[in-house]
VEXVEX-751767 format. One line per field, with one value per residue: residue number from 1; residue in three letters; x, z, y of N, C-alpha, C in turn. Coordinates in steps of 0.001 Angstrom, whole numbers. Each point is the difference from the previous one (the first is absolute). Example, Ala and Ser with C-alpha at 12.3 -4.5 7.8 and 13.67 -1.06 7.14 Angstrom:
BEGIN
seq: 1|2
type: ala|ser
neast: 13190|-350
nup: 7800|-720
nnorth: -5690|1050
caeast: -890|820
caup: 0|60
canorth: 1190|1190
ceast: 900|-770
cup: 0|730
cnorth: 1200|1090
//
This chain:
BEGIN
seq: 1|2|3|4|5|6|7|8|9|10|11|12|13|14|15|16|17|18|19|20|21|22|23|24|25|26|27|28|29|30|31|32|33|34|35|36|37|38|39|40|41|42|43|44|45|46|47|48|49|50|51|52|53|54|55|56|57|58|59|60|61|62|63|64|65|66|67|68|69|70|71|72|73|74|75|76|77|78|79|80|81|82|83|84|85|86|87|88|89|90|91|92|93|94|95|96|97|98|99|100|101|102|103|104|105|106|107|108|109|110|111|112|113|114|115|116|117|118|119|120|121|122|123|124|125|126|127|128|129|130|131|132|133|134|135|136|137|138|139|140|141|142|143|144|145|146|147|148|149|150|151|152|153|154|155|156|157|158|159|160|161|162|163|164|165|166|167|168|169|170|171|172|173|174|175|176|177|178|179|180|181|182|183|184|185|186|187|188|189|190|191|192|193|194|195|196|197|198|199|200|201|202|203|204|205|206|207|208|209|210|211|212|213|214|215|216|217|218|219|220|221|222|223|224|225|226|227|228|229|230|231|232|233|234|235|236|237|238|239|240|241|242|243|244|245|246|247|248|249|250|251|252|253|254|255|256|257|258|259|260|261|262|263|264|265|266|267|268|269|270|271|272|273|274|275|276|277|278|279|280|281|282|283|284|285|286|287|288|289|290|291|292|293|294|295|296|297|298|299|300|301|302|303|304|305|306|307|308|309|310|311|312|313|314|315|316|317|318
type: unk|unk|unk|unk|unk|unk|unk|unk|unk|unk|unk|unk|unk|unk|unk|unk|unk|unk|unk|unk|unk|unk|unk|unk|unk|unk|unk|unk|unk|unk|unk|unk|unk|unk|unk|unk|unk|unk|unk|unk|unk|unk|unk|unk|unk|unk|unk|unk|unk|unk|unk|unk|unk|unk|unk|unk|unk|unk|unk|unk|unk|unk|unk|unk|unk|unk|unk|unk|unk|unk|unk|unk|unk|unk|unk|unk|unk|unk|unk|unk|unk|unk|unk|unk|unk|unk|unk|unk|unk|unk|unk|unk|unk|unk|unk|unk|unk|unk|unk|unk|unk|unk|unk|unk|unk|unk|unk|unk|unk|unk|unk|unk|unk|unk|unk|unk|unk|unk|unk|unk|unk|unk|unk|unk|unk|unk|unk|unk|unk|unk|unk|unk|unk|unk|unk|unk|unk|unk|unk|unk|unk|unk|unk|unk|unk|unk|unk|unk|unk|unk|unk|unk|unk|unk|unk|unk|unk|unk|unk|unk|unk|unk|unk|unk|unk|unk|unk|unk|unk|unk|unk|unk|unk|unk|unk|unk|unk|unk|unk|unk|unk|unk|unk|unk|unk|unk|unk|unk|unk|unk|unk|unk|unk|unk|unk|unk|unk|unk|unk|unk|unk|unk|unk|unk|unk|unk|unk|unk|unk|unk|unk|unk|unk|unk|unk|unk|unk|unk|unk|unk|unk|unk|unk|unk|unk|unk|unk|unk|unk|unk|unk|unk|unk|unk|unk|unk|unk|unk|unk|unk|unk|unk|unk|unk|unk|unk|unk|unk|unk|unk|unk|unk|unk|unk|unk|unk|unk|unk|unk|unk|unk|unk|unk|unk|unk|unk|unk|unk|unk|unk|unk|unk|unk|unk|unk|unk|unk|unk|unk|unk|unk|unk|unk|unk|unk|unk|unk|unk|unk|unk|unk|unk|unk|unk|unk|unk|unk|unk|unk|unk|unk|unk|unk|unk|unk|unk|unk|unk|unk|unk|unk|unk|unk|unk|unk|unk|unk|unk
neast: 847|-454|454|-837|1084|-997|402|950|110|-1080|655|544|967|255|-1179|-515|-1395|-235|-25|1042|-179|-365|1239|462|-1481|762|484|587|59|-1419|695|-829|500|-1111|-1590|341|-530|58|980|-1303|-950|423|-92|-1358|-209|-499|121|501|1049|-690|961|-7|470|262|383|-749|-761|-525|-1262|666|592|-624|-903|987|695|-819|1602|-194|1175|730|-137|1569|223|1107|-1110|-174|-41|-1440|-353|1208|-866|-430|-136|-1292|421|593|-1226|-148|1190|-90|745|1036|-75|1296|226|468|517|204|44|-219|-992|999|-36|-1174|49|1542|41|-525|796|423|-1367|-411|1007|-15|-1273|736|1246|-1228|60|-1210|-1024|514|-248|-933|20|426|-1127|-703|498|-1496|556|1027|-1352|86|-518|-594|681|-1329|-1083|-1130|440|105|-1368|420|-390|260|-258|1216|-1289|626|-1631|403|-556|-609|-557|-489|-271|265|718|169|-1385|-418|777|-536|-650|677|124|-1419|-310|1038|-523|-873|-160|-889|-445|-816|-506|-461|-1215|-769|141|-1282|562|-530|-227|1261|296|394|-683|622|-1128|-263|-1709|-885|-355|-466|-1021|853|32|1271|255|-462|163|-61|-612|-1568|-543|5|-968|-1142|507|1325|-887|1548|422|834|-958|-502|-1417|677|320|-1446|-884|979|929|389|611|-1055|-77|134|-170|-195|484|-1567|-1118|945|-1257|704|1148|-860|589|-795|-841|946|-402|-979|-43|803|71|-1179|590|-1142|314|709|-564|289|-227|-256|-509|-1003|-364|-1252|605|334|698|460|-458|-1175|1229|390|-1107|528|253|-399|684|-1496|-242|464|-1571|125|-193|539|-774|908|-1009|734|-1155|-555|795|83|764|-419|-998|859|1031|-782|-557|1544|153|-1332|397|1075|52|-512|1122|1070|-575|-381|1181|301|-791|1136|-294|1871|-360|-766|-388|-102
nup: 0|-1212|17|420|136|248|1094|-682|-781|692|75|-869|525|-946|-379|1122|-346|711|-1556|608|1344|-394|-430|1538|614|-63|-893|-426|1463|-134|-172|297|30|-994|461|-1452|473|-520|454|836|-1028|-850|1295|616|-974|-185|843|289|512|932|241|899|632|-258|-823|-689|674|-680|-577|-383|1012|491|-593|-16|1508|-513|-1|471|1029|385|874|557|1029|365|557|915|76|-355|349|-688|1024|-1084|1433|50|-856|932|1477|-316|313|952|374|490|1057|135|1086|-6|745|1238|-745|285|1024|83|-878|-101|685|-835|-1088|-11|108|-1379|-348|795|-720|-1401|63|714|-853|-1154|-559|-363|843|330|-670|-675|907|-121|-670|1036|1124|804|-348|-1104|7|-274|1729|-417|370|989|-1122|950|-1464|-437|155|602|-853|1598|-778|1271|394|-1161|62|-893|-459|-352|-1116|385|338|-1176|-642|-548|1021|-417|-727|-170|387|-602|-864|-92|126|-931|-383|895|-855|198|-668|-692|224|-1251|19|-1098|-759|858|312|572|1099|302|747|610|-297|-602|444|-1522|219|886|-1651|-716|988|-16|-1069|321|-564|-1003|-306|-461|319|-372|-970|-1083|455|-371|1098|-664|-1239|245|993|-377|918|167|340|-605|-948|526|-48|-870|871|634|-1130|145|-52|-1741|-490|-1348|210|205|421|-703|-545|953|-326|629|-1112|-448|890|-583|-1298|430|478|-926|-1255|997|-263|-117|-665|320|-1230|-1264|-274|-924|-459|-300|-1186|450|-633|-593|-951|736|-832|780|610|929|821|-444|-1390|901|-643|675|-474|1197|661|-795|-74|-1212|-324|-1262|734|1656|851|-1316|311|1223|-887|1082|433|-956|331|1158|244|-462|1314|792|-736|202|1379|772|-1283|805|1420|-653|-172|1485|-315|516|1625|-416|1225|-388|-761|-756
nnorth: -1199|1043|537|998|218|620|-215|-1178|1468|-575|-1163|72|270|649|-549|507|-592|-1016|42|-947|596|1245|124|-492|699|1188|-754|757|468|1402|173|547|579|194|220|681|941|840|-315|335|262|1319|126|60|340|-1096|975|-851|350|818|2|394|1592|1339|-1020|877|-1176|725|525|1155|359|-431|369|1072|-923|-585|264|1375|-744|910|860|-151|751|796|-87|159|1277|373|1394|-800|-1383|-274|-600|601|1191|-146|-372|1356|239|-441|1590|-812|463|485|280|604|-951|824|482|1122|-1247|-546|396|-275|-1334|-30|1|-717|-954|-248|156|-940|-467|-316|-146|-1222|-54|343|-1078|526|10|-971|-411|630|458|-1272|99|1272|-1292|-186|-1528|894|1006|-1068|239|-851|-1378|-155|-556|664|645|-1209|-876|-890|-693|-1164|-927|-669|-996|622|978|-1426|472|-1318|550|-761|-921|324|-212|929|-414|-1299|-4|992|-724|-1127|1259|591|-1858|-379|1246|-1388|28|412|-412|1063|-816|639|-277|-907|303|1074|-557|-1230|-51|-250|-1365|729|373|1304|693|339|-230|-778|-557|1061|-492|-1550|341|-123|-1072|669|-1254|364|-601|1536|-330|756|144|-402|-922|-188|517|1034|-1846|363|560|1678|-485|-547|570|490|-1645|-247|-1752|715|-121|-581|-1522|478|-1786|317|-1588|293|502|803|-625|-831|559|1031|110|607|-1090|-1171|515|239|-1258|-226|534|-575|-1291|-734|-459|-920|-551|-211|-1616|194|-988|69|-58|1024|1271|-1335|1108|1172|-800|-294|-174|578|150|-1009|727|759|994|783|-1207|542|-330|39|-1878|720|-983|6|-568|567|108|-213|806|-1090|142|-402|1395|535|-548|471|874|-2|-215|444|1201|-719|11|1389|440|-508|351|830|621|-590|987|354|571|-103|507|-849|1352|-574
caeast: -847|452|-68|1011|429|-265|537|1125|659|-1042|862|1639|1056|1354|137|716|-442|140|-1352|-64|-1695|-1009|553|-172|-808|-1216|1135|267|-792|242|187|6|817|-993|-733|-921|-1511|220|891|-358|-768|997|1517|-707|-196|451|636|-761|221|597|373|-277|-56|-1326|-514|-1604|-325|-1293|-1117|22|1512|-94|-1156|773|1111|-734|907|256|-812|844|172|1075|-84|1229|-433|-1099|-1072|-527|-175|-243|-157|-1726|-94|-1536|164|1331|-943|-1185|477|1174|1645|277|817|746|1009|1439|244|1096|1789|833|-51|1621|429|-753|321|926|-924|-1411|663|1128|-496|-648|1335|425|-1268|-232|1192|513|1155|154|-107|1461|1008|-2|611|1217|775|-193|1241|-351|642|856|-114|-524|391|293|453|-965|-899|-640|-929|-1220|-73|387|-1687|256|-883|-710|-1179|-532|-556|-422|-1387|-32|-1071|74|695|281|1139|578|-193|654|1473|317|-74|1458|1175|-245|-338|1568|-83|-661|-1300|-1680|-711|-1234|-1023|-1017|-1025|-55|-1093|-632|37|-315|1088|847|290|1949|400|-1048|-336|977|-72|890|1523|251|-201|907|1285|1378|50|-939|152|-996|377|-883|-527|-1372|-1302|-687|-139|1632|1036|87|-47|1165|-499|245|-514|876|1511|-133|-24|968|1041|493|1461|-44|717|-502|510|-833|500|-904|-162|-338|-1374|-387|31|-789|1474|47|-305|1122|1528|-383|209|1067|-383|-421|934|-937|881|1490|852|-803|1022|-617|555|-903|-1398|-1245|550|1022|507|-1027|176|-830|480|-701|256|614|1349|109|1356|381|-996|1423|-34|-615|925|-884|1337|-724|-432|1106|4|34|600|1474|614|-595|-1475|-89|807|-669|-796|65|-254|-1018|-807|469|-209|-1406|-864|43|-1355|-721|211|283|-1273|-412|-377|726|-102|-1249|-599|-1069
caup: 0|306|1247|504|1107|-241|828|948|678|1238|545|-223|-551|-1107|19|1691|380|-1028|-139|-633|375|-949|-1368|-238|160|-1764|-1112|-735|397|-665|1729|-415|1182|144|-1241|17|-32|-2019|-423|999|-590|-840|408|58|-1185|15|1583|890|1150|251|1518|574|1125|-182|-1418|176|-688|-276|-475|-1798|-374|238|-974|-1093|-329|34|196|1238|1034|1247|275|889|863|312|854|422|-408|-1462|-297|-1178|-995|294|-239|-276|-1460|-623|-159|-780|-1066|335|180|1213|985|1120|675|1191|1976|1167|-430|213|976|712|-887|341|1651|188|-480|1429|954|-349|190|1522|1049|-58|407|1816|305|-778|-820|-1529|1064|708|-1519|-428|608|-114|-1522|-54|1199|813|747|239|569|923|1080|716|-1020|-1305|-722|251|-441|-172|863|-269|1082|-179|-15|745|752|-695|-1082|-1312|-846|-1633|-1247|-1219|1060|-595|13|666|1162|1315|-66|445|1340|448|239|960|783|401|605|858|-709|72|-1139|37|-2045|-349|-626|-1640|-269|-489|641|705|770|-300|858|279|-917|687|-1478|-368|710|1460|123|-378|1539|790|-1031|-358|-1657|-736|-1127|-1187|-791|-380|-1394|-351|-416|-56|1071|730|-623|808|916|1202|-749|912|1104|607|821|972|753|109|738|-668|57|-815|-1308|-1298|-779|-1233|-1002|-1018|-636|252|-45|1333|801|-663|-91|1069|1145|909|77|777|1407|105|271|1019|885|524|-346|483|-1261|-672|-1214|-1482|-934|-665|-77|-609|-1549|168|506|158|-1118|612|909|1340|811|1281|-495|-209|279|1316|1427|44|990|-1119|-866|-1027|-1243|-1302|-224|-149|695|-311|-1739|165|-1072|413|52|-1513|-153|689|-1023|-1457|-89|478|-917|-1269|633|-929|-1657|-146|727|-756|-1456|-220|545|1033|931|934|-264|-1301|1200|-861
canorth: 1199|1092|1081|1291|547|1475|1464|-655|1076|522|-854|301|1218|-214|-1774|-1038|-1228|-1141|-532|-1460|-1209|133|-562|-1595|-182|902|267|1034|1305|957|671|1432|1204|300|-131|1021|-993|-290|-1645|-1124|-747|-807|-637|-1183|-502|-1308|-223|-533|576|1154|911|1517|446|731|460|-60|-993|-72|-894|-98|-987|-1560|-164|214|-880|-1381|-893|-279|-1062|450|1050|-582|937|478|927|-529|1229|-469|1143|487|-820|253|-762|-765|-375|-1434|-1270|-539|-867|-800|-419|148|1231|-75|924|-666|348|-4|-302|1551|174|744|1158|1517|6|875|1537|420|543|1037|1557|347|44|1632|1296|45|273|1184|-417|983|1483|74|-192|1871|793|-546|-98|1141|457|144|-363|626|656|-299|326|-1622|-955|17|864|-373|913|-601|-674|-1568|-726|-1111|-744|-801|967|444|-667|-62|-88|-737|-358|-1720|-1310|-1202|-620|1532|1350|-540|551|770|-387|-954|881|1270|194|404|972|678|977|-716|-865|-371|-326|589|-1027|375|1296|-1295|-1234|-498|94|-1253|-101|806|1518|1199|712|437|1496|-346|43|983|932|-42|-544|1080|-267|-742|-143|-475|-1345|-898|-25|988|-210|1504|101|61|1279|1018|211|946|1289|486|-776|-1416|1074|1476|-562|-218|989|1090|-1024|-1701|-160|-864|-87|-795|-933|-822|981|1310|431|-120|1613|1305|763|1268|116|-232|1377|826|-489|-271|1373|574|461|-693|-1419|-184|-309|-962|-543|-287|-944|94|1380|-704|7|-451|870|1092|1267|1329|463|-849|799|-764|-47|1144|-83|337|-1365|-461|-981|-1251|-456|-796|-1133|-786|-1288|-1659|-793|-1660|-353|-111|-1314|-1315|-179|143|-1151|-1456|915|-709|-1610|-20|160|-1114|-892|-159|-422|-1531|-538|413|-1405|-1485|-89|459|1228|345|1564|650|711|-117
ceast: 879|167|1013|-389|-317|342|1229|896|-607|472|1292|571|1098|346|570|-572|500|-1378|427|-1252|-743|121|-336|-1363|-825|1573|-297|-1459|843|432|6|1|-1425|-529|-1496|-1838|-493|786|-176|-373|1203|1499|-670|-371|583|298|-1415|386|674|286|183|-131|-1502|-474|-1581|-701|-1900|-664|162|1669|-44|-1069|1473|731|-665|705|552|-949|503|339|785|30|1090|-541|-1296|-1423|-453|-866|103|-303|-2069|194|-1073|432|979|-432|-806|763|744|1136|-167|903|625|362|1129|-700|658|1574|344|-250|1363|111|-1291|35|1283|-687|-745|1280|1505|-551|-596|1552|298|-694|26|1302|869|1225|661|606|1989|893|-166|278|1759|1025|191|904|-44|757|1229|145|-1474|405|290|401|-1425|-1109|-1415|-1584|-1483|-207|220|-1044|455|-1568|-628|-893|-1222|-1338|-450|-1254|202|-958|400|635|398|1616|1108|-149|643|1187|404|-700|811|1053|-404|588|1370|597|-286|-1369|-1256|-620|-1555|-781|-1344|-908|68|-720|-1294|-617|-197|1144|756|433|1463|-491|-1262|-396|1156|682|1218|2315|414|966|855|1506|637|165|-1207|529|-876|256|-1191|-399|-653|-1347|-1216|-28|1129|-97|-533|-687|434|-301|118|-446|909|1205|75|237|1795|597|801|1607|34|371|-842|796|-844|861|-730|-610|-807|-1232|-421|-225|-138|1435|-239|-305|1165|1212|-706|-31|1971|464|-141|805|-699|845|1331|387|-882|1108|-972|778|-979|-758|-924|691|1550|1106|-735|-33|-608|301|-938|582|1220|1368|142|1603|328|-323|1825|-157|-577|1740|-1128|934|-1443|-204|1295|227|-3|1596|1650|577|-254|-1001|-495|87|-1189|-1424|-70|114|-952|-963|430|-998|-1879|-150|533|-826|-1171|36|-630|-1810|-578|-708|391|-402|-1187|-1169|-1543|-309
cup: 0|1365|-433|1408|-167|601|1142|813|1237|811|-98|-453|-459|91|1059|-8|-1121|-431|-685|420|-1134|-1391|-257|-346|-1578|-348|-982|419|-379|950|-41|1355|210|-1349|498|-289|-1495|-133|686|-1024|-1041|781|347|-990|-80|1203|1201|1543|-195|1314|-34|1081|-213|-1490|198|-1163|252|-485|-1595|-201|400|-1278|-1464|194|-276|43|1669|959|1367|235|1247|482|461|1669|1184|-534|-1358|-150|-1775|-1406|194|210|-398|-1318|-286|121|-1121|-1941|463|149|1366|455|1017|936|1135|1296|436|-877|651|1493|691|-591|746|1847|164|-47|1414|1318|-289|249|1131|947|-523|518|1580|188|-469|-612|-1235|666|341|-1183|-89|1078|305|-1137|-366|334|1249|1315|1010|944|1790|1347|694|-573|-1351|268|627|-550|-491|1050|-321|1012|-655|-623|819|749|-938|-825|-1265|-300|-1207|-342|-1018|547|-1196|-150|37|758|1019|-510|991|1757|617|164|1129|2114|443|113|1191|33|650|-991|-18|-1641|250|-70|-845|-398|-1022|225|1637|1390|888|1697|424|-1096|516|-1384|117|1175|1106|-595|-214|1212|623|-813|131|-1200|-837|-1269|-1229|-1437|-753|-1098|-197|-323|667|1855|384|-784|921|1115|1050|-1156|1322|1166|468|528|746|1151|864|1144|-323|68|-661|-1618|-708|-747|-753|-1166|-1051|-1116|-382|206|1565|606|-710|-158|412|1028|879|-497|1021|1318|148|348|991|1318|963|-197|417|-1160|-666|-1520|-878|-1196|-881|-231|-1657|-1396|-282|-1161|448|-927|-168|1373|1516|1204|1315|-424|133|1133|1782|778|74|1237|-1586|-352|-1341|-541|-1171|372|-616|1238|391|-1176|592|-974|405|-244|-1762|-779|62|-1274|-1339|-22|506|-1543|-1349|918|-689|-955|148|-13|-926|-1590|468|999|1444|15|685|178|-708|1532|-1491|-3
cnorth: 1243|1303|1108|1137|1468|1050|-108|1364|260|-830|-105|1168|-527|-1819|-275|-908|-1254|-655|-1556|-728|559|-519|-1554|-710|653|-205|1124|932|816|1147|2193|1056|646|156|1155|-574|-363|-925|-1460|-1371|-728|-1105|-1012|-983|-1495|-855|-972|394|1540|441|927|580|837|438|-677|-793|634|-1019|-98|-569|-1265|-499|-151|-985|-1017|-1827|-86|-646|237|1315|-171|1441|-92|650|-468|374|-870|759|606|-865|33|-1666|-1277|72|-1136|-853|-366|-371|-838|41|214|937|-967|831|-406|764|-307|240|1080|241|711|1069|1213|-125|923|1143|1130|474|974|1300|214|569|1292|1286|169|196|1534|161|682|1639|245|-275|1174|291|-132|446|1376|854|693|-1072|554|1250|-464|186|-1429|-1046|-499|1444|-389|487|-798|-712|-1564|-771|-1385|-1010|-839|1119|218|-1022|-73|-181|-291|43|-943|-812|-1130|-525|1348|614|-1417|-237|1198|-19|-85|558|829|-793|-279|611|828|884|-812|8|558|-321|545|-927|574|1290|-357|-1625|-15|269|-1014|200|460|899|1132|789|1448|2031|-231|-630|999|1412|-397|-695|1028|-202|-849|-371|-1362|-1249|-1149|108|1171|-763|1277|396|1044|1296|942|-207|721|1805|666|40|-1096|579|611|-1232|-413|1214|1887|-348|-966|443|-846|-326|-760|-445|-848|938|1357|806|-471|1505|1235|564|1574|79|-137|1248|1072|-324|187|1966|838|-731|-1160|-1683|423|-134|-1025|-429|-95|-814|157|1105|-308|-191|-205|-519|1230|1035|1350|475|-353|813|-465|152|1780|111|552|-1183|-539|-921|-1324|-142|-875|-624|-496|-1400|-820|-983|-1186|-297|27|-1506|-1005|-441|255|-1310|-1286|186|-817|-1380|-465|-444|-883|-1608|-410|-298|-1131|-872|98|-1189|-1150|-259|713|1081|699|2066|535|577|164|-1015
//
């Protein structure tokens, strides 16, 4: 069976990954850095498998590939595949899990250490040369707030928020989970108000659906500790982006990490990238994307069309 590879640059830079699992499994894939939405149909053309990160599989591009039988996902999310239209011709969808679990758990805490330690805050000023003229051996100009004691508040208890449990409670940290939103309420967990009211750190790890968007808006923030901390590694439509540049702003949050946001790249710009939020650390959605967790990604996703060839269900969320 044919295949090509439509948007392999969203996963690799300058060819770091190895794609032999994929080669071994689709011999002569087509492999493209990306593909514009006008070239979806023609690269598809003949192709029975296509992978992909976020190239958009509608209702009239799936009607146009009529050879394709697999849509292999580089990603958990399936957000950009219609997927009732693939049932109803029959290709199947895949998606990968758990691979980048280590990669976004670092993540969560490279920037919680940096925002309670003020790590960025003492480099500039270091680098300024404020050390030199200093009155004592150190600098006590920000404040440094240890974690043990401290409480976590998780939104999404699935295989990343309890990752990130495991770290918080070696930390010493106390542990609290949201019940679902929406949903029913779960024995050891509190609704989201009461975590809200007593989390030093909130951080976020649940799916968008019509319950979660802009759960964390300005009623939820006003609720939040004055100090506490955000961090959002899933995704960006969870949080009212001006609600939180104006809580940050005002001086009301201790700090907040952003990995994500609603428009991605931001090509229409975003209020969370405005150049005075010097309590925000933002990063381009690389939380999940340490060479391991990329790496695993491309073999996750050779593993499925394997599975797939030889009859299986390995990953099919259709």
């Amino acid at each position: 069976m044919r295949g090509a590879f439509l948007d392999f640059g969203s996963v690799a830079e300058g060819g770091d990954l190895d794609t032999a699992s994929l080669a071994a499994v689709l011999p002569g894939i087509e492999v493209y850095d990306e593909t514009a939405e006008e070239l979806l149909v023609p690269r598809l053309a003949g192709k029975g498998v296509a992978v992909a990160n976020k190239a958009l599989f509608t209702r009239a591009v799936l009607a146009a590939c009529p050879e394709l039988r697999l849509i292999a996902l580089t990603a958990t999310g399936v957000n950009n595949v219609d997927v009732a239209a693939a049932r109803e011709r029959g290709i199947a969808v895949c998606n990968i899990r758990d691979y980048c679990t280590a990669s976004v758990v670092q993540h969560v805490f490279a920037t919680l250490l940096a925002l309670t330690h003020g790590l960025r805050e003492y480099d500039r000023l270091l680098k300024a040369g404020a050390w030199e003229h200093a009155r004592h051996f150190t600098m006590l100009t920000y404040p440094v707030r240890e974690l043990a004691g401290l409480t976590l508040g998780i939104v999404g208890y699935g295989t990343l928020g309890r990752g990130v449990a495991r770290v918080a409670e070696a930390f010493g940290m106390q542990v609290l989970v949201a019940n679902r939103a929406g949903g029913a309420r779960e024995a050891g967990r509190v609704d989201l108000d009461e975590l809200l009211a007593r989390a030093d750190v909130l951080t976020l790890h649940c799916p968008i659906t019509p319950a979660t968007r802009h759960l964390i808006g300005r009623a939820q923030l006003a609720r939040m500790k004055p100090g506490a901390v955000l961090i959002n590694t899933a995704r960006g439509a969870l949080v009212d982006p001006a609600a939180l540049a104006e809580a940050l702003r005002a001086g009301r949050l201790g700090g907040a990490a952003i990995d994500v946001l609603e428009e991605e790249p931001p090509v229409s710009g975003s209020p969370l990238l405005a150049p005075d939020l010097g309590n925000l650390i933002a990063t381009p959605h690389t939380a999940w994307a340490a060479h391991e967790s990329r790496q695993r990604a491309i073999d996750e996703v050779a593993a499925n069309i394997q599975d797939f060839l030889a009859g299986g269900r390995r990953n099919r969320v259709d």
